[in-house]
C-alpha positions as CSV (number, residue, x, y, z in Angstrom):
1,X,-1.6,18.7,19.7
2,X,-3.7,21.3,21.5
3,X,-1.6,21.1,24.7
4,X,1.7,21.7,23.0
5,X,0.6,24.4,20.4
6,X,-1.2,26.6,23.2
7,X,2.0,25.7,25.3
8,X,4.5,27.1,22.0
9,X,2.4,30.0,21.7
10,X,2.4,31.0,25.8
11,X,6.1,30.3,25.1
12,X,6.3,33.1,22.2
13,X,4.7,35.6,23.8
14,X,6.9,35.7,26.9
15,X,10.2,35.4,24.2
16,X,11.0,32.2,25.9
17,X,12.9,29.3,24.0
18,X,10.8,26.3,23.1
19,X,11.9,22.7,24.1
20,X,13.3,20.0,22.3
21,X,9.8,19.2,19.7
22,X,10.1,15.1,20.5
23,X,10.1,15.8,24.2
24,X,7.2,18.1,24.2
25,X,5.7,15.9,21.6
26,X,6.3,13.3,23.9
27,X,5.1,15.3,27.5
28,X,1.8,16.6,25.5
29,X,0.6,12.7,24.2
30,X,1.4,11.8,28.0
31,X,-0.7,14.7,29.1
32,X,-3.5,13.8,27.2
33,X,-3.3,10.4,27.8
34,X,-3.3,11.4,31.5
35,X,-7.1,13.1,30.9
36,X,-8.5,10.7,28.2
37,X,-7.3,7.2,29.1
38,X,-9.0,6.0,31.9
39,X,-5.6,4.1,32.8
40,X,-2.6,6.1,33.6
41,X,0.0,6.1,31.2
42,X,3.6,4.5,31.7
43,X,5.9,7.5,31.3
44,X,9.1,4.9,31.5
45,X,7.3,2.7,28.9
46,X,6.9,5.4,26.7
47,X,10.9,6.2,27.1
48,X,11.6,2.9,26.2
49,X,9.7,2.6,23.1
50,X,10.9,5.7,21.8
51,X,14.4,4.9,22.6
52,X,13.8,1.5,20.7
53,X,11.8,2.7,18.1
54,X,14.2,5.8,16.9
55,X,17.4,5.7,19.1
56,X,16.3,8.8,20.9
57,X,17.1,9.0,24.8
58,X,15.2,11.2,27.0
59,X,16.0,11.1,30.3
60,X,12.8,10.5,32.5
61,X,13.7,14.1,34.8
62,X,13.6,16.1,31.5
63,X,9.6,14.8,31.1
64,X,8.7,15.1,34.4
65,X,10.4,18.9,34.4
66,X,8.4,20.1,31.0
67,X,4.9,18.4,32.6
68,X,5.6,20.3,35.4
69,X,6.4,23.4,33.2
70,X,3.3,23.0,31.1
71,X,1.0,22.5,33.6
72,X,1.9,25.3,35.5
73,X,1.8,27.9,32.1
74,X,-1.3,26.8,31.2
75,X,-2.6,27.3,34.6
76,X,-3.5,23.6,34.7
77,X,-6.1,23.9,31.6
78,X,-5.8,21.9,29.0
79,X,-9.3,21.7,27.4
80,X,-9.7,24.1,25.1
């Protein structure tokens, strides 16, 4: 949760719109799965058990964008 609240504040302070919550709920768990896990996580396997689980599509270009966008507002640093 620390990657998307300091990402949501960075977000407030420049007055910018925040994304869709599930997607950046989704982009942060990936995130720190990414630095915890010692396997990489499956960013299409995720898609798919969220679009099973709760009928919720997310298009696989809309994570990659707001990983991309997260990384590069938090300046790649997401250890608090």
């Amino acid at each position: 949760m620390s990657i998307a609240d300091r990402y949501l504040v960075n977000l407030a302070v420049r007055k910018q719109k925040a994304p869709d919550l599930i997607l950046l709920t989704i982009v942060s768990t990936l995130l720190a799965a990414k630095l915890e896990e010692p396997l990489q996580p499956s960013f299409r396997k995720m898609l798919r058990l969220v679009q099973s689980h709760w009928d919720i599509e997310i298009r696989l270009t809309d994570v990659l964008l707001l990983e991309n966008s997260i990384c590069n507002l938090l300046e790649f640093s997401f250890k608090c």
